[in-house]
C-alpha positions in Angstrom: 0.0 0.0 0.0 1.1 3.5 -0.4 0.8 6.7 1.9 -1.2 9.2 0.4 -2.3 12.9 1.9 -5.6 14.0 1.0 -7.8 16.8 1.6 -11.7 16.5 3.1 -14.0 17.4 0.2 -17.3 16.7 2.0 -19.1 14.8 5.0 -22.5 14.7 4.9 -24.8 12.1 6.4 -26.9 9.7 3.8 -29.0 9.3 7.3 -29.0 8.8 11.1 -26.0 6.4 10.6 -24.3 6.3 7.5 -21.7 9.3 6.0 -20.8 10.3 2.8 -17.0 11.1 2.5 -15.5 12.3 -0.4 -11.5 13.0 -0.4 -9.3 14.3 -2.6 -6.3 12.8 -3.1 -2.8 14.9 -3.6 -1.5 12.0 -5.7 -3.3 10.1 -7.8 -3.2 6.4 -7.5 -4.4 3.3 -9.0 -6.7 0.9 -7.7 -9.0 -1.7 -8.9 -13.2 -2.0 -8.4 -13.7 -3.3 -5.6 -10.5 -2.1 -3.5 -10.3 -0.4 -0.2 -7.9 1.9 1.6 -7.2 2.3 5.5 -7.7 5.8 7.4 -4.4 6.5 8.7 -6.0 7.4 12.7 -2.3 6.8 14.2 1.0 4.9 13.5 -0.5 1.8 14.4 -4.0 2.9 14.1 -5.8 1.9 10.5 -9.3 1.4 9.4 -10.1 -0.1 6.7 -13.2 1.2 4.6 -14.2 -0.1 0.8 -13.4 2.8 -2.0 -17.2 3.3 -3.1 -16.1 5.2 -6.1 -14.7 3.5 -9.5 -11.1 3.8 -10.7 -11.7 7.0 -13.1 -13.3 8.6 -10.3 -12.0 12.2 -9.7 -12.7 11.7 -6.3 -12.6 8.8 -3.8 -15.6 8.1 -1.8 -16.4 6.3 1.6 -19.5 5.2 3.0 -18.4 5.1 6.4 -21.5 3.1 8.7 -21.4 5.3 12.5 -24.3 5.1 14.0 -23.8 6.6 17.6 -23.0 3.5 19.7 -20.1 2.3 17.5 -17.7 4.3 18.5 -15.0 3.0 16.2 -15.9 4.3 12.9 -17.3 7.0 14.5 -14.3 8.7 15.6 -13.0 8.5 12.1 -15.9 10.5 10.8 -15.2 12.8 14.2 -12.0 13.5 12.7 -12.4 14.1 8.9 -15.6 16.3 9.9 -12.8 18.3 12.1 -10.3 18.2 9.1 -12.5 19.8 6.9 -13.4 22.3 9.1 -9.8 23.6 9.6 -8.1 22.5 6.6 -6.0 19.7 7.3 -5.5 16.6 5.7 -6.0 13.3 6.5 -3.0 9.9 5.6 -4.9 7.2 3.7 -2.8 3.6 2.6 -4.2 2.1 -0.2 -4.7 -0.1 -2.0 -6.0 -3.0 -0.4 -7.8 -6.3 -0.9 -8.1 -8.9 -3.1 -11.7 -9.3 -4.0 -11.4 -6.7 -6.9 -14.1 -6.8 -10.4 -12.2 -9.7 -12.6 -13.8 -7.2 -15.5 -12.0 -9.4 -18.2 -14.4 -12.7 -17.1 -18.0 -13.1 -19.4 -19.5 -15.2 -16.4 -22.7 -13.5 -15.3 -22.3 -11.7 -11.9 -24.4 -11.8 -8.5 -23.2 -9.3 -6.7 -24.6 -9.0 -2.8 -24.2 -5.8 -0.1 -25.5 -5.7 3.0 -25.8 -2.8 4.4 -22.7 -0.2 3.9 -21.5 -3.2 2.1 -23.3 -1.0 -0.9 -20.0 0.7 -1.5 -17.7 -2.1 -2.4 -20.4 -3.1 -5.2 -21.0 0.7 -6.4 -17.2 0.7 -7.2 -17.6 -2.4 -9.4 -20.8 -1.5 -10.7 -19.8 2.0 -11.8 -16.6 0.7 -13.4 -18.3 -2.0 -15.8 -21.0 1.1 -16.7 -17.6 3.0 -17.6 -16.0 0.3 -19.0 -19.1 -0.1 -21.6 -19.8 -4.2 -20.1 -23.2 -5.9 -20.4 -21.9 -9.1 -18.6 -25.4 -10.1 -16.8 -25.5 -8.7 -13.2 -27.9 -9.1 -10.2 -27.2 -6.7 -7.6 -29.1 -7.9 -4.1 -28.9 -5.2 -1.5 -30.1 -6.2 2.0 -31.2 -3.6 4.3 -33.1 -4.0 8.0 -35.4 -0.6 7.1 -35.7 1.3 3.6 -34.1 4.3 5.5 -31.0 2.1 5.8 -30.9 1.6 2.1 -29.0 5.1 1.6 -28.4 5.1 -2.0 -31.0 3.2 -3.2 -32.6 5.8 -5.6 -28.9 5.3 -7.5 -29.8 1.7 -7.6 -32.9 1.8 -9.2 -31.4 4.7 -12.0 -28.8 2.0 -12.8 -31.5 -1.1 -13.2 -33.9 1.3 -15.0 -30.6 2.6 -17.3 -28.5 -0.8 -18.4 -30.8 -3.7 -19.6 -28.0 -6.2 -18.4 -28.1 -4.8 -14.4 -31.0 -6.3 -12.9 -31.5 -4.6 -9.4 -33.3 -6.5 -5.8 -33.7 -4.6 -3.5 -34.8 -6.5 -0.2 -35.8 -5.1 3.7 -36.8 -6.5 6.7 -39.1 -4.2 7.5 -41.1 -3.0 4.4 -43.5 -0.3 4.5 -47.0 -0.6 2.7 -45.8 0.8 -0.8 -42.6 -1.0 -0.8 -41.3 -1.9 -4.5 -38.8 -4.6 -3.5 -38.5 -7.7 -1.5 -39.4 -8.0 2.1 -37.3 -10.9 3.0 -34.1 -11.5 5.2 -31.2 -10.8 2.3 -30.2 -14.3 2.3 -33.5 -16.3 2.8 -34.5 -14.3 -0.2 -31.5 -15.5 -2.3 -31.5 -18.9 -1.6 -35.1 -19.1 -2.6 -34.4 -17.1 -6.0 -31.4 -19.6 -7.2 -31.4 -23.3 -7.3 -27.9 -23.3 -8.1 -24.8 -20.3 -8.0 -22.4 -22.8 -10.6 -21.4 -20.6 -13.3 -21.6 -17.1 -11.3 -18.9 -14.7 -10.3 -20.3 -13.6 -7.3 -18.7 -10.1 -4.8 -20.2 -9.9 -1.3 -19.7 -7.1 1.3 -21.4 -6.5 4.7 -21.0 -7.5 8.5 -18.2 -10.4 8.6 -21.1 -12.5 10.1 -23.5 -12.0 7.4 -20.6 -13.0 4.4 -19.9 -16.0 6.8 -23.3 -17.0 7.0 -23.7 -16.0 3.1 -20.9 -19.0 2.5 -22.4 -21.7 4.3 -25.7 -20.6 2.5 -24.0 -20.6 -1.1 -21.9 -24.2 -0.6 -25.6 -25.9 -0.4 -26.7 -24.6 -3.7 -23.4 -25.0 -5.6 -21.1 -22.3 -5.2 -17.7 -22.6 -6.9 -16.0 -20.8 -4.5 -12.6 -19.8 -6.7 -15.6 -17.6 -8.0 -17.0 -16.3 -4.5 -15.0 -12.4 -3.8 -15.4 -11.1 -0.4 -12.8 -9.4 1.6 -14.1 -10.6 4.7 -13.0 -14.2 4.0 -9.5 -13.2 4.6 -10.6 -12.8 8.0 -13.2 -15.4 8.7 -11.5 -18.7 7.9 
């Protein structure tokens, strides 16, 4: 990874619990869809968050998940809200991960977020709209309340605008007009596929939900050379 400076474009909330952060990097640097860098909070001190903008992206953007009572990602958004205020810069290192778009495979692609875990698949989704691909793509996005799903009128402009993105969006709690699926995320998948052979499938959200996401997927035939999350890294 390298050490880069940037400067604090913007932080504004999406809601109660979720921040938008957009940075501007002093050097520009290359990273794949799908990457993430590390807020640089002290010398031993890195937080990892998943680059929710794609490659050609003037900007980098975070969608950093602090509701009040975690404490951890909230002190980053404490201090780039500070940074902006005065000034200052902020140390990123990046890139990281492994679980970057394989753009140059024609296997159709399921791609799965739960909750912030929307940003690692806007990165990959905005890079095969730039890089002209119609590879088939399901994007599932798994959210406890419609408030929770931040971005999902951006969603729904990319299902409506590219005949080969096919967007589900699915809550837990689903109000009376609700144009989606009311289902737990991955009840709703395993009852939509009989079998995942053939898929590339990219996955981000809580480390307990991929875990429980691979389990799911091994029953109904997941080749799992094909299965991208950066969570498995931690979650042998």
């Amino acid at each position: 990874m390298k050490t880069i400076r940037c400067k604090i474009e913007k932080v504004n909330p999406f809601n109660d619990a979720v921040y938008q952060v957009l940075l501007r990097p002093e050097t520009a640097f290359d990273f794949q869809a799908g990457q993430y860098l590390c807020v640089v909070m002290g010398e031993k001190d890195k937080r990892p968050f998943s680059i929710a903008s794609a490659p050609n992206a003037e900007l980098i953007e975070l969608h950093i998940g602090a509701a009040v009572s975690e404490s951890y990602p909230m002190q980053v958004v404490e201090r780039l809200k500070a940074c902006a205020i005065d000034g200052s810069t902020i140390d990123i290192e990046a890139p990281g991960g492994e679980a970057h778009l394989r753009h140059e495979s024609q296997r159709p692609r399921l791609l799965i977020a739960g909750g912030t875990g929307f940003s690692y698949i806007k990165s990959i989704v905005e890079h095969q709209i730039a890089l002209g691909q119609q590879v088939e793509t399901t994007l599932y996005w798994g959210c406890r309340t419609q408030d929770a799903m931040y971005f999902e009128a951006i969603a729904r402009e990319w299902h409506d605008a590219h005949p080969w993105l096919h967007f589900v969006p699915v809550i837990e709690e689903a109000p009376a007009n609700w144009q989606g699926k009311t289902a737990n995320l991955l009840a709703q998948i395993k009852q939509d596929f009989v079998s995942l052979n053939g898929y590339d499938i990219y996955i981000a959200g809580r480390f307990d939900m991929v875990g429980a996401a691979r389990e799911i997927f091994r029953e109904i035939g997941v080749e799992e050379a094909h299965l991208y999350g950066d969570a498995f890294a931690f979650i042998k």
